[in-house]
C-alpha positions in Angstrom: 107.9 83.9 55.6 111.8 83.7 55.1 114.1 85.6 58.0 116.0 88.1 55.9 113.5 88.5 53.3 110.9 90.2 55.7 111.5 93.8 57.7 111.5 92.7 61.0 114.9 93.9 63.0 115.4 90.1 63.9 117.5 90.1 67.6 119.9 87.8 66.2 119.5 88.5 61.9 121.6 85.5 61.2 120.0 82.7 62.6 116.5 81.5 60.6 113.7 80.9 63.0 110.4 78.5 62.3 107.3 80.0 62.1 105.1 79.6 65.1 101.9 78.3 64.7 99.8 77.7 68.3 100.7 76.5 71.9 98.8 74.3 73.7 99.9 73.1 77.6 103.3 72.7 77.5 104.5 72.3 73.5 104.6 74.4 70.9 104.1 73.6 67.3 105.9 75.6 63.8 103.9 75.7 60.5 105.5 72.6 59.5 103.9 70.6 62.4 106.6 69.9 64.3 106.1 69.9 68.2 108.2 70.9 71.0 108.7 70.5 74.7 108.7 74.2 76.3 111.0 73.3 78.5 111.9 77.3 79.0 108.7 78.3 79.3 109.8 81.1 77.0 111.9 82.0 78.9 110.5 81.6 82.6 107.4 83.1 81.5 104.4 80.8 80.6 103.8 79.5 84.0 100.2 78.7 83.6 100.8 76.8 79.9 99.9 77.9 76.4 96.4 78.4 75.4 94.0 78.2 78.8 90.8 79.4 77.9 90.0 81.3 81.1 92.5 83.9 80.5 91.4 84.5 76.8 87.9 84.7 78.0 88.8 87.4 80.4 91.1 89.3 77.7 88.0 89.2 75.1 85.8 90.3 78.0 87.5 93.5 78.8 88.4 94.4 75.4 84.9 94.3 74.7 84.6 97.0 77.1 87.4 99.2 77.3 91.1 98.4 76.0 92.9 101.4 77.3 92.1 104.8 79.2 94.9 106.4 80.0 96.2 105.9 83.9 96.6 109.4 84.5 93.1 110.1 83.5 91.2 106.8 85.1 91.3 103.7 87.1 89.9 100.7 86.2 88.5 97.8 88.3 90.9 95.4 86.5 93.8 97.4 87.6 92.2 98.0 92.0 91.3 94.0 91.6 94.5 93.0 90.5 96.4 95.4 92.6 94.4 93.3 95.2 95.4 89.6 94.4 98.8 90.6 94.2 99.0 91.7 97.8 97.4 88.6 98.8 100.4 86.2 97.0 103.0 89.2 98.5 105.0 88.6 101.8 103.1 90.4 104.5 103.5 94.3 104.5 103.4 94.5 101.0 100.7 97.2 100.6 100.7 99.0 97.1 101.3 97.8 93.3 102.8 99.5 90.3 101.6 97.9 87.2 104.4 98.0 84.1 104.9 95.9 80.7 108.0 94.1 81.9 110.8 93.6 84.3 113.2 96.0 82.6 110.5 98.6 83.4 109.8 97.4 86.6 114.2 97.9 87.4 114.0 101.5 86.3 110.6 101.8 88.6 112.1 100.3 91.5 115.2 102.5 91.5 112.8 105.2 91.0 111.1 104.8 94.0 114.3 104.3 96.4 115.9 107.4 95.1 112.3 109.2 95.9 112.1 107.7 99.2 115.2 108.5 100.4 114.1 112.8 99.3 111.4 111.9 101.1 113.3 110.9 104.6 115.7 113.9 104.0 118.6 112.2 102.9 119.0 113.2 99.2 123.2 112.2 99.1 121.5 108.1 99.0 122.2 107.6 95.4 123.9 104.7 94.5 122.6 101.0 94.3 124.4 97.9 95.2 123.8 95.0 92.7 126.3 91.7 92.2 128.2 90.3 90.1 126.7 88.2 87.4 123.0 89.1 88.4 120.8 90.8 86.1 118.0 93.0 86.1 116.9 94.0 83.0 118.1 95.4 79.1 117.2 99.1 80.0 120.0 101.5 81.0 119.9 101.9 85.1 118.7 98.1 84.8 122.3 97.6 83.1 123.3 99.8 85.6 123.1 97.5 88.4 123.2 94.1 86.4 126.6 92.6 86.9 126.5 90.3 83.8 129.2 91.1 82.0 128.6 90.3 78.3 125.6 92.4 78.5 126.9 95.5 79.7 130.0 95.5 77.7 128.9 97.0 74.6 126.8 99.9 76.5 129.6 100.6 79.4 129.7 104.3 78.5 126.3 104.4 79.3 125.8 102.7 82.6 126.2 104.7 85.8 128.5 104.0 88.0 126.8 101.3 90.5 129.1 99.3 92.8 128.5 95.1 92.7 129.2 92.3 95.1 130.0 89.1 94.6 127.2 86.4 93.9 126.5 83.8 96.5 127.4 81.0 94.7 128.8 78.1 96.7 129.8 75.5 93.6 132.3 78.3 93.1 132.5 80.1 95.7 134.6 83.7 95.0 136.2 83.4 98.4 137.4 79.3 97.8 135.6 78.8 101.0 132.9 76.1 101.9 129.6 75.8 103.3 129.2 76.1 106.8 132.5 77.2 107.8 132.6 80.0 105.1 130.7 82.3 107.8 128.3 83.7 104.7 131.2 85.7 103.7 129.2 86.5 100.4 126.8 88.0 102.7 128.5 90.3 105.1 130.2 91.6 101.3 127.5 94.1 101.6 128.0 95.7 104.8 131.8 95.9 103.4 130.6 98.0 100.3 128.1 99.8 102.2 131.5 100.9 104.1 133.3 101.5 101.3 130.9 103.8 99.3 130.1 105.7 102.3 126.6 104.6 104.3 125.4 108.3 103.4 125.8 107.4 99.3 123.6 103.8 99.4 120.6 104.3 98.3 119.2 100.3 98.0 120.3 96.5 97.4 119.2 94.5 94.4 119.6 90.7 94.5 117.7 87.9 93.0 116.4 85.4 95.4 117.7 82.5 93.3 120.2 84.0 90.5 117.9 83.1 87.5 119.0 82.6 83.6 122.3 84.8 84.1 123.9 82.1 86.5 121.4 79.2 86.3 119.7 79.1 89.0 121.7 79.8 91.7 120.3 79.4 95.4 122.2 81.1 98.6 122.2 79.0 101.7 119.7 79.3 104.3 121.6 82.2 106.3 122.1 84.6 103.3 118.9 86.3 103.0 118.3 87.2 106.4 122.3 88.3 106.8 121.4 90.7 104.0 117.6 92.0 105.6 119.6 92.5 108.5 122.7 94.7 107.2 120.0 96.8 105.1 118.3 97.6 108.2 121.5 98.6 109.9 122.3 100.9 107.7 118.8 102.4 106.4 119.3 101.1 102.6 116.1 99.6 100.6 116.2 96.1 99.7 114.7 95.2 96.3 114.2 91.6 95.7 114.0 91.1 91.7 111.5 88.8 91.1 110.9 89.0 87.7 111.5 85.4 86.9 110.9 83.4 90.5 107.6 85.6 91.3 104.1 84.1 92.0 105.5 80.3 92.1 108.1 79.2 90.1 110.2 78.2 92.8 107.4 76.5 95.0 107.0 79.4 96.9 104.4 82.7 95.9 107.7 83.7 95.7 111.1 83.5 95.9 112.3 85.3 98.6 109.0 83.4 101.2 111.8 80.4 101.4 113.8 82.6 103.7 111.2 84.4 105.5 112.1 87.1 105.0 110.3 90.3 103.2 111.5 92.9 101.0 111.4 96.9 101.1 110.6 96.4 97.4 109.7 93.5 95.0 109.5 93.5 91.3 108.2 91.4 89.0 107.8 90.5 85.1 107.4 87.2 83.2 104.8 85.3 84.9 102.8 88.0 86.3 101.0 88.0 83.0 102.2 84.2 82.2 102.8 85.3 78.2 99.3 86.5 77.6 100.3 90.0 78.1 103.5 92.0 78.8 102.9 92.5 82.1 104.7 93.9 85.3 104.6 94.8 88.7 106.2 96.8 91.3 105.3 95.7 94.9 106.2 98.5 97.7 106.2 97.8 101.6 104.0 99.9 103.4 106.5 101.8 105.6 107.8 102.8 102.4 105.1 103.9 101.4 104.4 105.8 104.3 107.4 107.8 103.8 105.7 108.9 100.5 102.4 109.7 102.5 103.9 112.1 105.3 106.4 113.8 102.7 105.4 117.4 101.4 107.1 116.9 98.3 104.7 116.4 95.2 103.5 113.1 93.2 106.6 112.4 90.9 106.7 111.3 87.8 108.0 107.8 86.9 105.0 106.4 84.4 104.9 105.0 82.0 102.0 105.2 78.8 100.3 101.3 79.2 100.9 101.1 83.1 98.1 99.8 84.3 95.9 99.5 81.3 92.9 97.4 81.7 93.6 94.7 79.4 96.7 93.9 80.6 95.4 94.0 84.1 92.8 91.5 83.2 94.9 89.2 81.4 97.0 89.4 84.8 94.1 88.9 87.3 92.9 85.7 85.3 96.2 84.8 85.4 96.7 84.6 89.3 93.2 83.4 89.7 94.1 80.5 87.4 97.2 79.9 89.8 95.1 80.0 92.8 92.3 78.0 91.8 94.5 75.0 90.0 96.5 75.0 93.1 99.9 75.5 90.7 102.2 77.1 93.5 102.1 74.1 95.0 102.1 71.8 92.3 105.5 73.8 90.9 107.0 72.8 94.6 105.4 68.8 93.7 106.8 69.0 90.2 110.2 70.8 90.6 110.8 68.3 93.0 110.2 65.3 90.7 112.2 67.1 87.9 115.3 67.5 90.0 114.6 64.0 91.0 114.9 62.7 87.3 117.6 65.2 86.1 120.0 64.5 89.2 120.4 61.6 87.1 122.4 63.4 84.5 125.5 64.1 87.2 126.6 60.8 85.6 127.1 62.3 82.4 131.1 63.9 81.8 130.0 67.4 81.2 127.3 68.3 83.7 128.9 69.3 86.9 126.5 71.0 89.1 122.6 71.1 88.7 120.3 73.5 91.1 117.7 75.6 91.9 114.1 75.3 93.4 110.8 74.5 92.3 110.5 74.7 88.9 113.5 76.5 87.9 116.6 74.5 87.7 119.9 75.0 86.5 122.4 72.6 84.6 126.0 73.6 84.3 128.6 72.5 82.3 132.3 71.9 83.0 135.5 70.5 81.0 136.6 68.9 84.1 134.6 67.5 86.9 137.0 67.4 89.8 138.3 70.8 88.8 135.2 72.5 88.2 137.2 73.6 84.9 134.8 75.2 82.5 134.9 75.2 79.3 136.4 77.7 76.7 133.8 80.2 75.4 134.7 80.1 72.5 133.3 76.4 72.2 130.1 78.3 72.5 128.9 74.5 74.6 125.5 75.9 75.7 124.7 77.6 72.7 125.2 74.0 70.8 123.1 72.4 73.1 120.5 74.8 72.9 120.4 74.2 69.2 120.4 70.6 69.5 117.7 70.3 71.5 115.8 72.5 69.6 116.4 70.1 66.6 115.3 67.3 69.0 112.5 69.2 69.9 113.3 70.7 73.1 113.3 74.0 74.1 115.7 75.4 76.7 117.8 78.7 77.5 121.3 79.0 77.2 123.3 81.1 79.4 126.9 81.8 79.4 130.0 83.4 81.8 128.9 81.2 84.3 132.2 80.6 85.8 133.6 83.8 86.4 131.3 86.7 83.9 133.0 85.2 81.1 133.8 81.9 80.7 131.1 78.8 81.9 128.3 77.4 80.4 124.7 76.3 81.6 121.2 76.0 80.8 118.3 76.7 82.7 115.1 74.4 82.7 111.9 76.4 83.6 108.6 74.7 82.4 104.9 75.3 82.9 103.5 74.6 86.1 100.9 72.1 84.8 104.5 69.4 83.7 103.1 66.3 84.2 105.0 63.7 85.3 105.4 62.2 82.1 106.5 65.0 80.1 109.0 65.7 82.7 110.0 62.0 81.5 110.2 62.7 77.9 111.8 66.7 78.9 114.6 64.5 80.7 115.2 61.9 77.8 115.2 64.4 75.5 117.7 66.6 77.5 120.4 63.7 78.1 120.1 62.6 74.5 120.9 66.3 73.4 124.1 66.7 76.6 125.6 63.2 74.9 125.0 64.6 71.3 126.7 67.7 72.3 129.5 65.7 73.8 130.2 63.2 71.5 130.7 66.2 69.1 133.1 68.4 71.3 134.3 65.1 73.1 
């Protein structure tokens, strides 16, 4: 079928896409037979690989029984099982799930429940929720809300609420011109300076990516940050969410991302690989002593569902899912693979356009700059990772773009997230078919 000629309200309705025909490991193949690398994982979603059996078989299996009651009528084992092996990948404390379709919906959950906990301890004036700058949580409005990536709240600013943001941590540029270890984690005490600012009595929670995923390309703090921020959310009696949605259940080596710092969150949510593409799937993780403050309040069960929470088949999809993880050991192969992969792309810091690359695991980011020694990026409106997106596409690649790297505007990068089952070798063919796309893309903005 011909984009344009169908009646699908394509997300971008002037770009013509192939047809998709299957997936199998890490490539996916058109109509026309052509193959390609997954090197997205589409994006940060397939961690498990296209097409494992096991997860199908579990999908048909359930669907032969029961496809959807709904949650406010019944519980299904699926949903108690999974519930279950969630808890087991989660830091410790982690005590009670919240199934959703996606991370968007897990966002609006999550703020949900820190707004209700803080009625529950009596302090009903804890409204607001810190995010940063150049984060994102999610395309729905109080996900917006606290996002701080700026190209994708401008068009719904009337909208969003009025959310203070901190700077990222973010030490290739670092807001502050300051360097790593004599900066003092200024980043970090930022939040405890907000929390001041706003009033302690008006912060309800903090929202932060553990690694700052395909907004900023993979951005990890340094080792102090985490625990800095545990710390000043403590002090002051605010929630700490820890989003996710993209580096949850292994993609950075870790069952997730925030175990690399030890430390553990108030709140986790989660998206993208909880159902690894086989279903929209979500999750919303909640410490126990927040949940405690649920138990011993007098107010009623609130409403914040949503119609497939929970459904069976989704649940199912998701339990095979994490079993699949656990059993193929892919946690720690992401840590044995994402460690070969930055291995083989560190090579590309030769080439005059790639300044920095980073991240953990399996999730790396590449970015771009006009300058080396001056970090200078380049204009936006040379549009540099959208062309290389496309050429590698055309080379059979598949990566994601991302954009306003440098400042929420300007800056260019792209983030490489692949299945967990890489081999080697294709990380070999993923890297000479990324450096042959970067000198394309060179040669033709020079």
């Amino acid at each position: 079928m011909i984009q344009g000629r169908d009646h699908v309200f394509h997300r971008d309705w002037r770009k013509t896409l192939p047809m998709i025909d299957r997936g199998e490991g890490v490539y996916l193949y058109d109509r026309q037979g052509k193959r390609y690398l997954d090197a997205s994982g589409g994006p940060a979603v397939i961690n498990i690989g296209h097409g494992v059996k096991e997860v199908i078989d579990s999908m048909l299996e359930q669907a032969r029984k029961v496809c959807f009651p709904y949650v406010g009528h019944f519980i299904s084992e699926a949903q108690i099982e999974l519930s279950r092996k969630v808890v087991e990948f989660a830091p410790p404390g982690m005590s009670r799930v919240y199934f959703v379709s996606g991370g968007s919906e897990a966002t609006e959950i999550a703020l949900k429940v820190a707004r209700q906990y803080h009625l529950s301890k009596g302090d009903p004036s804890r409204v607001k929720i810190i995010g940063r700058w150049q984060g994102y949580h999610g395309a729905t409005i109080g996900a917006l809300s606290v996002s701080g990536h700026t190209s994708r709240r401008n068009d719904y600013q009337p909208y969003l609420l009025n959310f203070p943001h901190i700077p990222p941590s973010y030490c290739y540029r670092c807001p502050w011109d300051k360097a790593y270890p004599a900066c003092g984690i200024v980043c970090a005490h930022e939040l405890e300076k907000v929390i001041k600012q706003e009033g302690q009595a008006h912060v309800a929670a903090f929202i932060a990516e553990p690694l700052v995923g395909n907004s900023l390309g993979a951005v990890p703090p340094p080792p102090e940050y985490f625990p800095i921020i545990r710390e000043i959310c403590d002090r002051y009696g605010i929630l700490f969410i820890a989003d996710e949605v993209i580096t949850g259940f292994g993609r950075t080596g870790k069952n997730f991302g925030i175990d690399h710092w030890k430390v553990v969150p108030d709140v986790i949510i989660t998206g993208k690989g909880t159902g690894s593409g086989y279903t929209p799937l979500g999750a919303v993780i909640v410490h126990q002593r927040v949940f405690e403050a649920f138990e011993k309040s007098e107010r009623p069960a609130f409403f914040m569902g949503y119609t497939y929470s929970g459904n069976p088949l989704s649940c199912a999809a998701g339990l095979a899912v994490l079993g699949y993880i656990e059993k193929n050991r892919l946690v720690e192969r992401s840590a044995q693979m994402g460690k070969y992969l930055f291995e083989r792309l560190a090579r590309l810091k030769d080439l005059p356009m790639v300044g920095d690359i980073r991240g953990k695991g399996l999730l790396l980011g590449i970015e771009f700059v006009k300058d080396k020694a001056k970090k200078t990026p380049f204009e936006r409106s040379r549009k540099i990772s959208e062309t290389l997106t496309d050429k590698a596409f055309q080379n059979g690649l598949i990566l994601m773009s991302g954009a306003g790297t440098a400042d929420g505007v300007s800056g260019d990068h792209t983030v490489v997230s692949p299945p967990f089952i890489i081999t080697e070798r294709q990380i070999d063919e993923l890297a000479e078919l990324l450096e042959k796309s970067i000198r394309e893309v060179y040669a033709q903005v020079g």
